[in-house]
Backbone as CSV, one residue per row, in Angstrom:
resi,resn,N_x,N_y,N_z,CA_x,CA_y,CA_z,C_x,C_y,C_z
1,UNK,7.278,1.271,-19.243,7.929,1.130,-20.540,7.716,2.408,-21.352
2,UNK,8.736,2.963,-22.413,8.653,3.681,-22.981,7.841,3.613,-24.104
3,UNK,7.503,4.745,-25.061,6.559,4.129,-25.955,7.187,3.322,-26.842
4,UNK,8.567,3.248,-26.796,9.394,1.914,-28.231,9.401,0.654,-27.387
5,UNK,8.659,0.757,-26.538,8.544,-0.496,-25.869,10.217,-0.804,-24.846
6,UNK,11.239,0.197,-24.822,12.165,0.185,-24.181,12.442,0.910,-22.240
7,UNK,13.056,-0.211,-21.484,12.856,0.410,-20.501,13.285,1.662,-20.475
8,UNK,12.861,3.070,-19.864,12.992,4.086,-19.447,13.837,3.940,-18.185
9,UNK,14.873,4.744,-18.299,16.276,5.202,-17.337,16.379,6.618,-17.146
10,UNK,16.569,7.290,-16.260,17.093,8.703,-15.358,17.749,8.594,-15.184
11,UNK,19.007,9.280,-14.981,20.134,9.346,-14.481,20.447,10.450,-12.752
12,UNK,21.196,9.889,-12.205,20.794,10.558,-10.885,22.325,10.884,-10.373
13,UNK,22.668,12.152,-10.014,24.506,12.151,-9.784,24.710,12.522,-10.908
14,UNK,24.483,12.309,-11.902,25.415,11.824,-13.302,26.207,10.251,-13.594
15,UNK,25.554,9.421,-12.445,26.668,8.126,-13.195,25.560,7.268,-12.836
16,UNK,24.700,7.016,-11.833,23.916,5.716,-11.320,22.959,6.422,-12.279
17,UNK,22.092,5.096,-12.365,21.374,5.117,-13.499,20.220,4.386,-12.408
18,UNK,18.840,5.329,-12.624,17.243,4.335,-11.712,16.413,4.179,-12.784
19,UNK,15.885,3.467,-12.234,14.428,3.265,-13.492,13.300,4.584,-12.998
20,UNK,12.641,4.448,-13.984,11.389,5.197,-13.796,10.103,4.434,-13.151
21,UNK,9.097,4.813,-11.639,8.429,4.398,-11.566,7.112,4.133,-12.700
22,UNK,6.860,2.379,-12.760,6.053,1.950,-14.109,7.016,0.995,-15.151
23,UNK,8.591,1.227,-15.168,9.442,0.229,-15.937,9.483,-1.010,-15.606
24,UNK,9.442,-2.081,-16.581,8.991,-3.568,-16.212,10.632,-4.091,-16.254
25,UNK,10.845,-4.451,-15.044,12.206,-5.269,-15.030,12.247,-6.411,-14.859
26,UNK,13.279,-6.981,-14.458,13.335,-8.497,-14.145,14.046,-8.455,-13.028
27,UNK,13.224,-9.881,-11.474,13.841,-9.596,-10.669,14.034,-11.363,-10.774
28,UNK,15.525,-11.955,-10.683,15.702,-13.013,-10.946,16.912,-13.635,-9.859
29,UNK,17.054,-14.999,-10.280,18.050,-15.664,-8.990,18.591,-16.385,-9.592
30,UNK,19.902,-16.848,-9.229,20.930,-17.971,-9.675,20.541,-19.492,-9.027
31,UNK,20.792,-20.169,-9.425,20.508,-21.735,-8.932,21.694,-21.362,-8.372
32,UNK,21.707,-22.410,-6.638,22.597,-22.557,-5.700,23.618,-23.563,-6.038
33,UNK,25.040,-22.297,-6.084,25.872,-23.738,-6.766,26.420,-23.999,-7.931
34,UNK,25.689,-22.879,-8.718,26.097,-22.783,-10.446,25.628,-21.362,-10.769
35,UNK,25.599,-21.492,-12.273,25.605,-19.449,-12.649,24.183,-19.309,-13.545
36,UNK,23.118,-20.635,-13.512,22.201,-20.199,-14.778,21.207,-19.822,-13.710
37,UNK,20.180,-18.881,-14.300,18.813,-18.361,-13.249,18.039,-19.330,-13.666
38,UNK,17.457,-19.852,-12.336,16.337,-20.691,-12.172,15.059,-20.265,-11.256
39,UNK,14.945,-19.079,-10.993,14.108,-18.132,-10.966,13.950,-16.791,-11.636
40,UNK,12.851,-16.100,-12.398,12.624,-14.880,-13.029,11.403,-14.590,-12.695
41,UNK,11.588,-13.274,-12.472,9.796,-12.608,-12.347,10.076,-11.087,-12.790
42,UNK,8.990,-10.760,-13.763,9.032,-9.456,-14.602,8.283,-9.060,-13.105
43,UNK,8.511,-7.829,-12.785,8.014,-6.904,-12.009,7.894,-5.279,-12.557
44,UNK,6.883,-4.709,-11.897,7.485,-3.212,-12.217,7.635,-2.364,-11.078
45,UNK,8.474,-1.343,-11.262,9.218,-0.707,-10.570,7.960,0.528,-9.606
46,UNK,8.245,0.329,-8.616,7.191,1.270,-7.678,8.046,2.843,-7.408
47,UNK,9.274,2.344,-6.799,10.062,3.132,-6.327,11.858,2.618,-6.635
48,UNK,12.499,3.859,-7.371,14.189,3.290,-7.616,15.030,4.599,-7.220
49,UNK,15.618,4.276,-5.954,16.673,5.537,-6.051,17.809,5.209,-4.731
50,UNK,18.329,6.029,-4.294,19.712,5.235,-3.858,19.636,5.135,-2.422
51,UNK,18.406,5.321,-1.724,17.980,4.721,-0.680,16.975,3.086,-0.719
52,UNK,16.402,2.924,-1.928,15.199,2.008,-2.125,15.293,1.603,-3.454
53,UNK,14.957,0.136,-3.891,14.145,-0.199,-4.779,12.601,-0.935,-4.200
54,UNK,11.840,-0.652,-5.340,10.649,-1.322,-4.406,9.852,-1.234,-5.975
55,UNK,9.241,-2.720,-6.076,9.114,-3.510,-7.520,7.816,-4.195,-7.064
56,UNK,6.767,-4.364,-7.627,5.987,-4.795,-7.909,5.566,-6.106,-8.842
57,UNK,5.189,-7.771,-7.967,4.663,-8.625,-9.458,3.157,-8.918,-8.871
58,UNK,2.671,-8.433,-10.396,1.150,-8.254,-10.391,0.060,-9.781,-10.010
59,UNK,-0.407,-10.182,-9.487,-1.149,-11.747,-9.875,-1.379,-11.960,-11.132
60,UNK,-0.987,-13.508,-11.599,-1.142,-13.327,-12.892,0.222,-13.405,-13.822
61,UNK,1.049,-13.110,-12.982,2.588,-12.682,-14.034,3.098,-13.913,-14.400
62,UNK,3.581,-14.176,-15.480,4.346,-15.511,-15.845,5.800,-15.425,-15.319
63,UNK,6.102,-16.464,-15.127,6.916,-16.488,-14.234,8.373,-17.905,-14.473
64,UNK,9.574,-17.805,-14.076,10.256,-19.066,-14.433,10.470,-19.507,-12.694
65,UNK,10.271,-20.636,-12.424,10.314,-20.967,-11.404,11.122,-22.757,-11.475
66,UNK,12.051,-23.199,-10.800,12.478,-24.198,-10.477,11.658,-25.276,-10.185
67,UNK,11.921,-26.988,-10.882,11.386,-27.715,-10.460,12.611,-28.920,-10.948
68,UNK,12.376,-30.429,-10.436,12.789,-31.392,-10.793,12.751,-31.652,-11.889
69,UNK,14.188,-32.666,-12.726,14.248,-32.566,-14.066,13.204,-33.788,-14.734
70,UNK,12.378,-34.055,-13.999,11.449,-34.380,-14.396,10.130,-33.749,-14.762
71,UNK,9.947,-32.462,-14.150,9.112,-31.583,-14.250,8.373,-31.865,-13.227
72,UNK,8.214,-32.059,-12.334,7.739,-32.439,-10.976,7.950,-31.367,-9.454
73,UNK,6.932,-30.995,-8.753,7.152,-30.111,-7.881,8.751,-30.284,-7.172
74,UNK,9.684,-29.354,-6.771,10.534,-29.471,-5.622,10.006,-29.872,-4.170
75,UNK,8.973,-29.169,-3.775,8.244,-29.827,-2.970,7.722,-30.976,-2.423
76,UNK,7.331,-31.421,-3.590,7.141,-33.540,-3.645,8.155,-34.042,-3.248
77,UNK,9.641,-33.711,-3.481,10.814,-34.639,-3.144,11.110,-34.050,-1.773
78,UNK,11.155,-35.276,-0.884,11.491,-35.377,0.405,13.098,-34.505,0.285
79,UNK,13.312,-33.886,1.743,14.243,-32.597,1.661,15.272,-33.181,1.588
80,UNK,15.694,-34.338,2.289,16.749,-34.929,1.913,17.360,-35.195,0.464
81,UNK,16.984,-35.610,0.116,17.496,-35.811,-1.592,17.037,-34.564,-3.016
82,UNK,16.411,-33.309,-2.024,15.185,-32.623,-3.086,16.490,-31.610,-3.796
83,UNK,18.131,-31.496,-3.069,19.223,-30.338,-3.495,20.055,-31.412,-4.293
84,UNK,20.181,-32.863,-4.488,20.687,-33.504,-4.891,20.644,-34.341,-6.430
85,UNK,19.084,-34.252,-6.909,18.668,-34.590,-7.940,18.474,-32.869,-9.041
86,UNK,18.581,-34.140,-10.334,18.774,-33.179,-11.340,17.335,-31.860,-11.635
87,UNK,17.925,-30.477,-11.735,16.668,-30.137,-11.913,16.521,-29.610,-13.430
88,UNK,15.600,-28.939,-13.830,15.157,-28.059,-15.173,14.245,-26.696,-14.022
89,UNK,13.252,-25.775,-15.122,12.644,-24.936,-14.445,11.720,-24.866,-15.516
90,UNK,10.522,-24.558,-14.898,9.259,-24.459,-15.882,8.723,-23.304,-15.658
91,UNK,7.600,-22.898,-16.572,6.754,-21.460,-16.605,5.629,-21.964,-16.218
92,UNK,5.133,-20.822,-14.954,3.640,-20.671,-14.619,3.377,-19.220,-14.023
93,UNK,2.363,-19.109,-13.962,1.303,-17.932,-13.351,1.621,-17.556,-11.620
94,UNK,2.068,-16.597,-11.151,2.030,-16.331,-9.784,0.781,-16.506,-9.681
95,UNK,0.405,-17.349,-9.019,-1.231,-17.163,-8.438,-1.611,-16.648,-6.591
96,UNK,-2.553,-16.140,-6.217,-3.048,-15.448,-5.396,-2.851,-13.583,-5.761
97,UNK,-2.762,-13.000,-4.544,-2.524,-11.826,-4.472,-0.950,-11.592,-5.037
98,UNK,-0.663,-10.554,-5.096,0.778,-10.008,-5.696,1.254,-9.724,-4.758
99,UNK,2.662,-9.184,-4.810,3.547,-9.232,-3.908,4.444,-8.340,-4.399
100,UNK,4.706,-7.038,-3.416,5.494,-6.142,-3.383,6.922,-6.685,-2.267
101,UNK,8.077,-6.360,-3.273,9.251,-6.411,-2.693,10.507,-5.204,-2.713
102,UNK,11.194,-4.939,-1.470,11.934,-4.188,-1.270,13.115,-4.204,-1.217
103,UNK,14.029,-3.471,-1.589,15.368,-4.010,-1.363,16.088,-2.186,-0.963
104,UNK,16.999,-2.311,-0.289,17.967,-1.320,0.085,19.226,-2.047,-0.650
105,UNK,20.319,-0.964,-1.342,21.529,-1.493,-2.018,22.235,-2.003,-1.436
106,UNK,22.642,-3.143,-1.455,24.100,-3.143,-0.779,23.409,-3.949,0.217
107,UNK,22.186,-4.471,0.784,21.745,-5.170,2.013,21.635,-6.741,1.694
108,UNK,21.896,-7.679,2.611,21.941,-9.037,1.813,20.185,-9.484,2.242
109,UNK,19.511,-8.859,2.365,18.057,-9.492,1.997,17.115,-8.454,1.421
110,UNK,15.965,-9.210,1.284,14.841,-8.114,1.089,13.529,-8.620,1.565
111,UNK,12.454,-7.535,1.531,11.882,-7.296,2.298,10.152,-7.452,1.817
112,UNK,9.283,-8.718,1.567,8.068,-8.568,0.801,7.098,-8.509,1.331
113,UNK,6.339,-7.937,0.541,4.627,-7.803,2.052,4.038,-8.929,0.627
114,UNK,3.226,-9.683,1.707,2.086,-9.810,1.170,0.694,-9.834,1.667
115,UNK,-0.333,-10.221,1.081,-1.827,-9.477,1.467,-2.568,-10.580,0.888
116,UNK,-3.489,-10.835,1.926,-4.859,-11.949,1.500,-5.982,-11.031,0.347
117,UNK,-6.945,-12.085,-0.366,-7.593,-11.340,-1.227,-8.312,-9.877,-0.392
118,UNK,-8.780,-9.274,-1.041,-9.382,-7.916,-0.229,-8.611,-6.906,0.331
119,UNK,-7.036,-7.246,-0.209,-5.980,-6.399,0.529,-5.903,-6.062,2.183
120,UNK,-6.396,-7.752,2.595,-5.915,-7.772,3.802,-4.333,-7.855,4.309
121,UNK,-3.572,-7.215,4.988,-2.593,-6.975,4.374,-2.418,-8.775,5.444
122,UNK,-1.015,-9.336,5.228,-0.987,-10.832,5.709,0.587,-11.122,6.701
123,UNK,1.692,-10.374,5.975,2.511,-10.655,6.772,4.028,-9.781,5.473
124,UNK,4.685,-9.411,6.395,6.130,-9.034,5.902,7.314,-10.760,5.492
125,UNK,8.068,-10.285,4.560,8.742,-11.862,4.550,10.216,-11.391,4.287
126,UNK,11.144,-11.725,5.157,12.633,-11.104,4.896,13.398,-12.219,4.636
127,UNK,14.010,-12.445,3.042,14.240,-13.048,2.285,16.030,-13.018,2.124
128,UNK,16.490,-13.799,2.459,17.887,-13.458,3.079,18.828,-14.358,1.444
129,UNK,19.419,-12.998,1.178,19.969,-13.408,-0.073,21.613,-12.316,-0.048
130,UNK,22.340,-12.999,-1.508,22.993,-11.929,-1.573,22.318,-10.523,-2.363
131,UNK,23.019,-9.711,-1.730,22.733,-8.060,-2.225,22.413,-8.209,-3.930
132,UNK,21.398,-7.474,-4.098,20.662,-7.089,-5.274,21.977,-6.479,-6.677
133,UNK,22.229,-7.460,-7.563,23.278,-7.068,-8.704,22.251,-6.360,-9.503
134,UNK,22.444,-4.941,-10.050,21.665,-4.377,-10.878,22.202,-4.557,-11.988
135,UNK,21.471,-4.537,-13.218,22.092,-4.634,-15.024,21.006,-3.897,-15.345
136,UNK,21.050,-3.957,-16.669,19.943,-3.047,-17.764,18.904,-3.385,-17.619
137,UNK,18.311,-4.686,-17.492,17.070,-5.374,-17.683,16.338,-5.703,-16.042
138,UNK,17.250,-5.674,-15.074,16.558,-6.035,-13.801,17.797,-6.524,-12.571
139,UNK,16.969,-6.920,-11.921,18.498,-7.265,-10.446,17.937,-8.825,-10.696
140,UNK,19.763,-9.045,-10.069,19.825,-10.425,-9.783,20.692,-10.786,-8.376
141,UNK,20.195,-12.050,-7.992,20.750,-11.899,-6.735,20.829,-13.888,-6.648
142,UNK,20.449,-14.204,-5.337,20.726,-15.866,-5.035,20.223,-16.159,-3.323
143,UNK,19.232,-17.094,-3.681,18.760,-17.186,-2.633,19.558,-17.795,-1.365
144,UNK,19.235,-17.749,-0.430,20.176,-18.263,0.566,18.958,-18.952,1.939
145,UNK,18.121,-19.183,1.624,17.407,-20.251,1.940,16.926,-19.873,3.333
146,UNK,17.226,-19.598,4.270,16.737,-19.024,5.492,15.942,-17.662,5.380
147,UNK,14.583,-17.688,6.507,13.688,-16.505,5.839,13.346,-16.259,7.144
148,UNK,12.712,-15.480,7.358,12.171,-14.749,8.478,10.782,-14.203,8.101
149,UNK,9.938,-14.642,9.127,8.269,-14.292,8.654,8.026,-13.409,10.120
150,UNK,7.281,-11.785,9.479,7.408,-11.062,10.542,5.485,-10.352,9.703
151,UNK,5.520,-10.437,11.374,3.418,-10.611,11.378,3.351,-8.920,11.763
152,UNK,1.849,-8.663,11.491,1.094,-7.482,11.691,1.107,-6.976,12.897
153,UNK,1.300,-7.575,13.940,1.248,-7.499,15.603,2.904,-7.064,16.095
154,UNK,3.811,-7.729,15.014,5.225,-6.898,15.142,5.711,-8.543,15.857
155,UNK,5.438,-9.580,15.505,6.079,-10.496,16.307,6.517,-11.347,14.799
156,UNK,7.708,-12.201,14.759,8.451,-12.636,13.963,8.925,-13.785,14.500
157,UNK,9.373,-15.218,13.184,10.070,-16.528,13.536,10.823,-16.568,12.427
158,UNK,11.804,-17.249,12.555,12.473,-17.959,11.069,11.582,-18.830,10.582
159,UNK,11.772,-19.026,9.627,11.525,-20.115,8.343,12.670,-20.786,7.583
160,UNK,12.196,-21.750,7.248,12.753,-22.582,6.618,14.362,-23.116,7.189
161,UNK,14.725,-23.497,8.645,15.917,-23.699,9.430,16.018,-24.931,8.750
162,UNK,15.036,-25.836,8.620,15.206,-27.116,7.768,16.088,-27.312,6.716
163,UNK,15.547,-25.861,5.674,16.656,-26.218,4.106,17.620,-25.606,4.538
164,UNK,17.915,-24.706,5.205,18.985,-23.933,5.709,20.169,-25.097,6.189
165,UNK,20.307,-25.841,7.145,20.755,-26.869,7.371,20.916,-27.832,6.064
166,UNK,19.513,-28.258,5.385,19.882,-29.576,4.355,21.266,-28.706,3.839
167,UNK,20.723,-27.457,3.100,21.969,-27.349,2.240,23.094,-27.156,2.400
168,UNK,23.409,-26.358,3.173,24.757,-26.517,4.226,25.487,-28.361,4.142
169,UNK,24.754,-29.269,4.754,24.932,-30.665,4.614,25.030,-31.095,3.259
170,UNK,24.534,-30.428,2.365,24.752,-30.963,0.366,25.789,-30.252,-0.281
171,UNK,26.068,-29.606,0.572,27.507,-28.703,0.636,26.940,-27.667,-0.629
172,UNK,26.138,-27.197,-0.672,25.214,-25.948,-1.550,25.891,-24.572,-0.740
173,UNK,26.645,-24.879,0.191,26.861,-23.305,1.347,28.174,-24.516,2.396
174,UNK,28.936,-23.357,2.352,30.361,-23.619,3.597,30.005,-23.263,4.932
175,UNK,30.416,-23.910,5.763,29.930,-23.453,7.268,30.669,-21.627,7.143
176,UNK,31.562,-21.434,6.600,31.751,-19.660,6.776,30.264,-18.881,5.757
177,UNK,30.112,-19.285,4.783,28.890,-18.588,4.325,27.920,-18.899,5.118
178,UNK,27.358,-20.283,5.984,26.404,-20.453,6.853,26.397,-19.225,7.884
179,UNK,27.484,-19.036,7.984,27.408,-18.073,9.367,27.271,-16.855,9.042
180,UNK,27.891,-16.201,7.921,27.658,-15.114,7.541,25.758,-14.710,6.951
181,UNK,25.424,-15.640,6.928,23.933,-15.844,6.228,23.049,-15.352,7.563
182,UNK,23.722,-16.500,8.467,22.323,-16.311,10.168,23.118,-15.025,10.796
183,UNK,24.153,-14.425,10.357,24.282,-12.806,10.924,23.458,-11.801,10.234
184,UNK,23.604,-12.066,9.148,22.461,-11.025,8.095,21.226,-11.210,8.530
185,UNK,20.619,-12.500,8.803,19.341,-12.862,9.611,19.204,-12.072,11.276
186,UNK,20.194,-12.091,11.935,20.136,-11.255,12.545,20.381,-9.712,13.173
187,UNK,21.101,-9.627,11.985,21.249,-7.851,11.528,19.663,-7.193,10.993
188,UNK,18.738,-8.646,10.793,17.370,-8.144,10.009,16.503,-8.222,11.263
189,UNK,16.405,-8.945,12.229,16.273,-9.498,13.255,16.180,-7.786,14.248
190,UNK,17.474,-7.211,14.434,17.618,-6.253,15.369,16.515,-4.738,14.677
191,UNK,16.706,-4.582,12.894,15.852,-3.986,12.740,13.947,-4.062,12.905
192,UNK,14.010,-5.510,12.916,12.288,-5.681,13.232,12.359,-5.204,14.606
193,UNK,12.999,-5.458,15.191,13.284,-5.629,16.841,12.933,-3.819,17.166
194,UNK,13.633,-3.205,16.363,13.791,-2.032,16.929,12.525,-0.838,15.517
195,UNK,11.871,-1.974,15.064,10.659,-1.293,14.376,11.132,-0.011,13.058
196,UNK,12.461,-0.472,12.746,12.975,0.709,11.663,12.590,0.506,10.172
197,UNK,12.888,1.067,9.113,12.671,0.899,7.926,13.197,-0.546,7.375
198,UNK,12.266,-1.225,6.750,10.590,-0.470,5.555,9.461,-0.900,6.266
199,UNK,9.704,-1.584,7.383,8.469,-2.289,8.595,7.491,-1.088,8.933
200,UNK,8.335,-0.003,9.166,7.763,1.107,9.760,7.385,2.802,8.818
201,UNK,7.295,2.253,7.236,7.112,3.112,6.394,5.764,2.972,5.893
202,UNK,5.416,1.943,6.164,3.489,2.131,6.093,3.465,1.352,5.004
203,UNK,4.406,0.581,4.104,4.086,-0.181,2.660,2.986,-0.841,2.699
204,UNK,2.392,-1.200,4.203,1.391,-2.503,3.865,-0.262,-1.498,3.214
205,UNK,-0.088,0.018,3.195,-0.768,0.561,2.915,-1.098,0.724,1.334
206,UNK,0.155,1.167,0.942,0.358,1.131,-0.537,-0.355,-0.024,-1.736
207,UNK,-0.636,0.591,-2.633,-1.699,-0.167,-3.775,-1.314,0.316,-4.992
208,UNK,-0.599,-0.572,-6.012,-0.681,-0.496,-7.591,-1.310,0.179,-8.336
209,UNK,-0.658,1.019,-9.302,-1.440,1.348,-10.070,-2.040,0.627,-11.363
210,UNK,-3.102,0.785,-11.147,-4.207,0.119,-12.133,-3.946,-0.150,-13.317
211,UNK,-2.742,0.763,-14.348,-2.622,1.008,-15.181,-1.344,0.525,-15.663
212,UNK,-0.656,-0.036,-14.361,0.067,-0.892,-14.890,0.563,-2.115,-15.653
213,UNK,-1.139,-2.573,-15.107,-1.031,-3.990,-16.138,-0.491,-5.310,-15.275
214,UNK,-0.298,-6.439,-16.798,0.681,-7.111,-15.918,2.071,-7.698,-16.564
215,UNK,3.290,-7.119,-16.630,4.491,-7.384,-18.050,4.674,-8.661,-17.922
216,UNK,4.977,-8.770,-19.026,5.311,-10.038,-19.989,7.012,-10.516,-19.365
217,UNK,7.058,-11.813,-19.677,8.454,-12.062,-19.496,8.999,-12.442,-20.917
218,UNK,10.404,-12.168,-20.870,10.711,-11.299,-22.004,11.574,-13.170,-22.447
219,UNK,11.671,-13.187,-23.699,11.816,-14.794,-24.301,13.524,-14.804,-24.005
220,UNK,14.136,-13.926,-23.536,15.475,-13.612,-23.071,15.711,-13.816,-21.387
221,UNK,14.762,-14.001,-20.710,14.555,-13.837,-19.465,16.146,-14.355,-18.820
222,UNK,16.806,-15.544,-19.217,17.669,-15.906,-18.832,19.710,-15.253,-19.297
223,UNK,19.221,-14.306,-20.336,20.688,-13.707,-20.880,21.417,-13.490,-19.443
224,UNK,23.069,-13.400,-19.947,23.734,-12.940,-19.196,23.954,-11.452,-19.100
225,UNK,23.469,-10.576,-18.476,24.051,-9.315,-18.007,25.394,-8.826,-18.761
226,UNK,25.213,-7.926,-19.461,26.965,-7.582,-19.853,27.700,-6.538,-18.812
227,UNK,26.496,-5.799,-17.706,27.321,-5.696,-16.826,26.393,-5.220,-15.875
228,UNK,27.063,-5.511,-14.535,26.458,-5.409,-13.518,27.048,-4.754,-12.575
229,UNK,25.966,-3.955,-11.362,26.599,-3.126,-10.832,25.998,-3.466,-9.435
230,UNK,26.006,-3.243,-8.248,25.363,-3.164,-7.061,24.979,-1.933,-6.264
């Protein structure tokens, strides 16, 4: 952040606009199905330029996260009925270690390490979404429910084939977006396979600076973008 408390922008080319490593953005998601975010997380920016973003949320960060409109875990409701009932979203604390995430422009997932306490590093997580919409305040994007968990030893499984399917069946996703989803899964698939970037850039090495803190989420967290770019 700048000292008026405003994010800091560079300009690069003359027209794309990056943040400065240290600017606190927002990296947020659309509920499946409609247009309001039911996920937000202030992060700050590690690395922004027109090969990489790579964002940082500290342990500790407040956070908007999805739950039942009762206020009740998503988790508790059996999967069958858990895309079908009404939800709201509540604020809490990322708890454990933090979690660095990556994104390339224009790619429909991204890419998070995370690390047990002691900065053991724990496992890569490729998060299969649409491509990262940039605005003033942070990217937004939409989850797409199928994940891929890829280990220290270089060996990898999907996750979550379960909701992947429910929602497809709650009609949350068309069998043509289904398919286009498990190709991106395996367009991510051929890069683990073949050990290329960001698997093979050493991130699980990399460590925060101290001095970053941990940003606030901003009482706006949910505005609409007046414009967005990819």
């Amino acid at each position: 952040m700048g000292d008026d408390g405003v994010v800091r922008r560079v300009e690069a080319g003359g027209s794309t606009a990056f943040w400065e490593p240290g600017s606190q953005i927002l990296w947020r998601y659309r509920e499946n199905g409609g247009e309001s975010f039911h996920i937000a997380r202030p992060v700050t920016v590690v690395r922004d330029d027109a090969e990489l973003l790579a964002v940082w949320m500290a342990p500790g960060t407040e956070c908007v996260r999805p739950v039942l409109a009762d206020g009740t875990s998503l988790n508790s409701e059996p999967l069958t009925s858990r895309y079908k009932k009404p939800r709201g979203v509540r604020l809490g604390r990322w708890s454990g270690s933090g979690v660095l995430k990556l994104a390339r422009p224009g790619e429909p997932w991204s890419v998070w390490l995370f690390w047990e306490q002691g900065w053991r590093f724990k496992n890569w997580y490729v998060n299969l979404e649409t491509p990262l919409a940039r605005w003033d305040g942070g990217v937004d994007s939409e989850d797409h429910f199928l994940d891929i968990c890829v280990y220290p030893d270089r060996t990898w499984n999907w996750l979550d084939e379960d909701e992947f399917a429910q929602a497809q069946q709650d009609g949350l996703m068309d069998a043509s977006a289904a398919r286009g989803v498990r190709e991106a899964g395996l367009s991510a698939v051929e890069v683990i396979r073949a050990w290329g970037p960001p698997f093979s850039d050493g991130w699980q090495h990399w460590r925060p600076n101290p001095a970053w803190g941990v940003p606030s989420l901003p009482e706006d967290w949910d505005r609409t973008p007046a414009q967005l770019s990819s």
